[in-house]
C-alpha positions in Angstrom: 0.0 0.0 0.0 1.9 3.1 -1.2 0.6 6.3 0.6 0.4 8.2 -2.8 -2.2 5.7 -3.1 -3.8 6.3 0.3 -4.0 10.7 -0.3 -6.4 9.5 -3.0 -9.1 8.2 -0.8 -11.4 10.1 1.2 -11.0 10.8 5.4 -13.7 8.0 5.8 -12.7 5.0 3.6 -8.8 5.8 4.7 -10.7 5.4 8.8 -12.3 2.3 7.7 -9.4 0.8 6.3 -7.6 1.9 9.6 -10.6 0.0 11.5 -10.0 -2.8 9.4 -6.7 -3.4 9.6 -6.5 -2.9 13.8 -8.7 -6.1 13.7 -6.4 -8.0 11.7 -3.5 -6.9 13.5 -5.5 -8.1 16.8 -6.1 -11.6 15.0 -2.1 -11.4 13.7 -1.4 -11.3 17.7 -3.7 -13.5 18.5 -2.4 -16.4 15.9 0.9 -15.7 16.9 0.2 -16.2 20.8 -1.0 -19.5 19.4 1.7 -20.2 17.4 -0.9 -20.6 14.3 1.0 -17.6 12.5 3.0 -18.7 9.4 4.2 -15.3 7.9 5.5 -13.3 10.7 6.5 -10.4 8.4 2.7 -10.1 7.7 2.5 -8.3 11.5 5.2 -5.9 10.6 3.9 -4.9 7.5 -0.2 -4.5 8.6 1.6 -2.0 11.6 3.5 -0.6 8.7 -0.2 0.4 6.7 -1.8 1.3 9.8 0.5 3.8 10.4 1.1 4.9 6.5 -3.2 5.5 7.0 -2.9 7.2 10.6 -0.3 9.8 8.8 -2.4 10.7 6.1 -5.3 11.3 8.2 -3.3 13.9 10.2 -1.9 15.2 6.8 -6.0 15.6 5.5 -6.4 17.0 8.7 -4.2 19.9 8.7 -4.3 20.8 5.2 -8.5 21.3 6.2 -7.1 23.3 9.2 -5.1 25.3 7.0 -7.9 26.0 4.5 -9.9 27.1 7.5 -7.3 29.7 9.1 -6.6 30.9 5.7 -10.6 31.9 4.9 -10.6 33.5 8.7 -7.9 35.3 7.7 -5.6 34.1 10.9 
């Protein structure tokens, strides 16, 4: 998941993809308390696009709080 990609969506599909992908870290954990996991890279790399989608939420977020102090004239 490339975050070029990621800018394109909209603030609510990039949160539900964030939701999404929380839960299957949780069931990553979960296999590997069990020692059911079989690609241990694939935790590393879900925390890796959870936190790609986490930055460009906080990068929609200040570009619409820049928008905002720039009509107010601040």
């Amino acid at each position: 998941m490339k975050a070029s990609d990621l800018r394109e969506l909209s603030v609510d599909e990039l949160k539900d993809r964030e939701e999404n992908l929380s839960q299957e870290l949780f069931n990553l954990r979960f296999q590997r308390a069990a020692n059911q996991l079989e690609d241990k890279m694939k935790i590393r790399n879900t925390k890796k696009d959870r936190a790609r989608i986490l930055t460009v939420i906080k990068e929609k977020a200040l570009e619409d709080e820049d928008k905002r102090n720039k009509v107010n004239g601040d």
